[in-house]
Structure formats: C-alpha cells, structure tokens
C-alpha angles and dihedrals in degrees: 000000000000082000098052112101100186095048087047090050104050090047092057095049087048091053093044090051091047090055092043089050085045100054087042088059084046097042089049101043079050099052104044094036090051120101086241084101110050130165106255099167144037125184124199119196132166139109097267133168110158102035106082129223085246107054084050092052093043084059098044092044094050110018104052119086135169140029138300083274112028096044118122107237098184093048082047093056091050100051085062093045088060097071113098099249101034110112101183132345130218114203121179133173111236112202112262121031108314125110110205119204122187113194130199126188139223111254115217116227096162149338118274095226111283091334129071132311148297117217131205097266086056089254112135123219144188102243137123118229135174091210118127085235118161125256128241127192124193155120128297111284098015094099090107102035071055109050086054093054087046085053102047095046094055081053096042090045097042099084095057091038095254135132141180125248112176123020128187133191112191121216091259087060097258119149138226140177142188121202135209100255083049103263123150116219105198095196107160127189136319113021097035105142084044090056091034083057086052098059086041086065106031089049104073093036108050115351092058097050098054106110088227124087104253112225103176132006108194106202096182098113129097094246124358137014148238122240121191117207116193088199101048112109115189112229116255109268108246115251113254107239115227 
C-alpha cells in the first residue's frame, strides 16, 4: 500500500482537504462568535400603546445576548412576548449590525372572569387593564365560541341602545346574559340569537313601556316570554257577592 502512489496520494489530499475543511469551520465560528459583530443598534416599531418604552428597553437591555451572528432570534422573540400586552414579535438582522423588532399588541374585547383577558382574536392573556370591558364566564376552551356570541349580541342590541355586560355559558352549553339597564336575559341553549332577536323587538315596543322595573326576562320559550317585575303587585281579586 506504502508503495502505492496513487493510494498515498489520494489519502493526503483527503487529509488536506479535511484540515482545510477544519480551519474554515475555525476561521468562521471565530469570526461570527468575536465581538467584532456586535449588535449597535435595536429598532422597535409597532403601533403600541400598553406596552411601555420601559418594559421594551429593560428587555433589550437584559435578555439579548450574543452577536449579529450568533444571536438567538427565536429566544429573542420569546423574551418580548413575555410582556403582558405583546401579542407577537417580529424580530430581523439588518446587515450590518441592527436588530429590527416589530411589536404587535393584544387588543382587549372583555374580562375572563376574575383572571386575565380575552382579546378580540378569543385568545386569553394575563394583563391589567382599567377599561369598562364586559365579562364572560364560561368553561375552559369556550373563549372563542364566546367572543363570537359576545359579538353577535352587541350587533343584534344596537339597534334598540342596549349592550351586554356580563355573559355566561354553563357547562351544558346554556346561555345567559346581563345587560347594561340590569336586565337578565335567561337564553339557554339552541336558537339564541333567534331568541336574542325576539327580545330585540319586543323591547322597545312593549318591555320598555311597562311602568315596573323589569329583573329577568326568560326567552326560552317557542314563542313568547316570561318577565318577572319585583315591583309588580296583582290587584286584589274582588270579593264574589253571594
């Protein structure tokens, strides 16, 4: 084999190639892991208006590490997203030493019960807010069946200036809803926005002209309705003369 030029040959260009191959992969995580590519410059863009310019600084300032090269834009991306209103995060290199974040934010549409938010795609998250937003209540992976109910009611009540407040789905799919003059709307389950149509033109024509404050209207019945009226008192029954 020693003798053999061709073999001997071969092996030392294999081997030459292999060290070649071998300071490339040196010269390159050098060069991309040296401090000769730092990151000079972040832009943050995004029409925000909860998230604060201090909460974005404090990440930049603590959570990125690495160079141009060498920085993890996923885990990048992940350190924003964090923050209680960011609903996505867009984060690009630009040659050659800028990082660009583009941030988007969570938009409010109503409360989860007594814990977090729901925003207007049905996703729930963790924020405070001062806003007078509605309340649902309901079970575990409803927010977005909810947020369309929510949706439809306010369309189906505007014409009559009424909206709801508090809405409630039980875990056998029956609805409920509370309204902003304090009415209970008891709705149950199948034909809602049909019933929900029902009150909508009943309200103005007949409800809202009773002189009694209305507590509780139940529509689940075919065709009608039952209102109950704290304040309503029958009148005595005359007494039959003998």
């Amino acid at each position: 084999m020693w003798d053999n030029h061709a073999v001997l040959r071969a092996v030392a260009n294999l081997l030459l190639t292999a060290s070649l191959l071998m300071l490339l992969y040196a010269g390159g995580y050098w060069l991309t892991h040296a401090p000769l590519f730092p990151v000079k410059r972040i832009h943050i863009g995004g029409e925000v208006s909860k998230v604060t310019p201090v909460q974005l600084k404090y990440i930049a300032q603590n959570e990125l590490t690495g160079t141009f090269f060498t920085l993890d834009i996923d885990k990048t991306r992940a350190a924003f997203e964090k923050l209680p209103w960011v609903r996505q995060v867009q984060v690009r290199r630009t040659w050659p030493d800028q990082l660009d974040i583009r941030v988007s934010e969570h938009v409010a549409l109503a409360r989860w019960g007594d814990s977090g938010l729901i925003s207007t795609e049905g996703r729930w998250f963790d924020a405070a807010s001062d806003q007078p937003l509605p309340v649902l209540f309901g079970p575990a992976a409803t927010e977005k069946e909810m947020v369309k109910m929510l949706l439809a009611a306010r369309q189906q009540l505007m014409p009559v200036r009424l909206q709801p407040v508090r809405l409630w789905l039980s875990e056998r799919e029956a609805w409920r809803m509370e309204l902003d003059n304090g009415i209970t709307l008891e709705l149950g389950r199948g034909a809602v926005e049909e019933r929900l149509a029902r009150f909508a033109l009943h309200w103005p024509r007949s409800l809202a002209t009773l002189p009694y404050h209305i507590s509780y209207v139940d529509l689940r019945y075919p065709n009608g309705f039952a209102v109950r009226m704290p304040d309503y008192k029958a009148p005595p029954v005359a007494a039959k003369k003998l």
